[in-house]
C-alpha positions in Angstrom: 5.7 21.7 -9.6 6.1 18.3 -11.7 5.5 14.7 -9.9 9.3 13.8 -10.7 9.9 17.3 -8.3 9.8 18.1 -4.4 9.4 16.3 -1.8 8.0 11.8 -1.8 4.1 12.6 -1.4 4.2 15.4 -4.6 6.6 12.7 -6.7 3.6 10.5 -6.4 1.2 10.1 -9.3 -1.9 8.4 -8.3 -3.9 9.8 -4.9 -3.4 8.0 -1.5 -6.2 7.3 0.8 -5.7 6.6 4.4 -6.8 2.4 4.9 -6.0 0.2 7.8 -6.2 -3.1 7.1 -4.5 -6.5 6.9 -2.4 -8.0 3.9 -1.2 -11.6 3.3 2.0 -11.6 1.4 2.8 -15.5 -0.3 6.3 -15.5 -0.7 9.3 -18.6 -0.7 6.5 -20.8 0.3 5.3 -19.1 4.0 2.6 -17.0 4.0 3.1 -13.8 5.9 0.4 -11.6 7.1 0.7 -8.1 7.9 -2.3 -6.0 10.3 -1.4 -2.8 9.4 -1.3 -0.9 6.3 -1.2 3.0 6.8 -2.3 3.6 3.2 -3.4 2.5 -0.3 -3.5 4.2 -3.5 -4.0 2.3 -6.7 0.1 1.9 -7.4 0.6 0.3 -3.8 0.0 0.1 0.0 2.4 1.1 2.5 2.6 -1.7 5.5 3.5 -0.8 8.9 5.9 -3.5 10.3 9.0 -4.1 12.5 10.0 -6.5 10.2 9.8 -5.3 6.5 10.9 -7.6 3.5 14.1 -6.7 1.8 13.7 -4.5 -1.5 12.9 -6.1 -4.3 10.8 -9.0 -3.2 7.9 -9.9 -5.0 5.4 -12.1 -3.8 1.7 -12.4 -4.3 -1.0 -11.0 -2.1 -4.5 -10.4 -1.0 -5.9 -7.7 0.8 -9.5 -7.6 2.3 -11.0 -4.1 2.4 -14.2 -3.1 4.4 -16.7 -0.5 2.5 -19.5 -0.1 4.7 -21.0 -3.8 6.1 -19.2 -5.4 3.2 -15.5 -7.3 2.1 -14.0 -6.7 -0.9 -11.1 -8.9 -1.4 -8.1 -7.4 -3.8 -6.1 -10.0 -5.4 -2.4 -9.3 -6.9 1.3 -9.5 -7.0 3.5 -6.9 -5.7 7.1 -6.3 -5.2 8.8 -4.6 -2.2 9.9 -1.2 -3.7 11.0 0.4 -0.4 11.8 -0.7 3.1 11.9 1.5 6.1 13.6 0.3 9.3 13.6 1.1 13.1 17.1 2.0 12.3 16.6 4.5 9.3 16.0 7.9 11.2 12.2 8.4 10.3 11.3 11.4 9.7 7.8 13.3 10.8 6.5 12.5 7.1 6.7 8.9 7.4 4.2 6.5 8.7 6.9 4.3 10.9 9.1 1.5 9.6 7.8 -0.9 7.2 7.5 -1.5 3.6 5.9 -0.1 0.7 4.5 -2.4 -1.3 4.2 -1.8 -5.4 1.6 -3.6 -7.3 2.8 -5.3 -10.1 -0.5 -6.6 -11.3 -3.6 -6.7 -10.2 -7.0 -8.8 -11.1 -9.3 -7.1 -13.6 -12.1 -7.1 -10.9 -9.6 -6.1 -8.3 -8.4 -3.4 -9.6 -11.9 -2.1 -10.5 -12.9 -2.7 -6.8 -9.6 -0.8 -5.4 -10.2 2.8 -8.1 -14.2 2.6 -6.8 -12.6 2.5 -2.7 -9.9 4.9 -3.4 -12.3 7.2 -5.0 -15.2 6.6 -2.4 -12.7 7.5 0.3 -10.2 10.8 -0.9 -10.8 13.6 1.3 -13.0 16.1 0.0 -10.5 19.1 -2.3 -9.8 21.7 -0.4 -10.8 25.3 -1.8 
């Protein structure tokens, strides 16, 4: 089965890893910071909120992730490609209402830092 077939997760192309952490969103002049991202992959994070932004916001944002005792910081802008409600019906697949987040671009040295994480932390393949 293709990535433009089945269900959301198989449609995706790069890998998700599981990665709770906090984002800060600059957008229309407020900064807005979010505690809980469900997970990252190097396309996007999905944020867990009450409150998601509309689709279609972009904004810029940094994320601080923890690998082992240190902080890496990830530096970007992204734009709101989807936003889940408490009034959309969630389903058992999804991780709650919130907002995916789509980078748009990310710094070189970010974006080096986020493929070493994402790779450090995939689950093992399963046989």
């Amino acid at each position: 089965m293709g990535p433009e077939q089945g269900d959301a997760a198989s449609r995706r192309y790069r890998l998700r890893v599981p990665f709770e952490t906090s984002i800060t969103l600059e957008h229309g002049g407020k900064s807005l910071t979010y505690n809980r991202t469900h997970d990252v992959s190097m396309n996007g994070v999905y944020v867990r909120t009450a409150q998601p932004l509309p689709a279609g916001i972009r904004a810029a944002f940094r994320m601080i992730l923890a690998v082992g005792m240190r902080h890496e910081t990830i530096v970007g802008e992204c734009e709101v490609a989807r936003s889940v409600s408490l009034d959309d019906g969630l389903s058992e697949e999804e991780p709650g209402p919130g907002m995916g987040l789509k980078f748009v671009s990310l710094e070189p040295e970010s974006s080096e830092t986020l493929f070493s994480i994402i790779r450090y932390n995939q689950p093992p393949e399963q046989a």
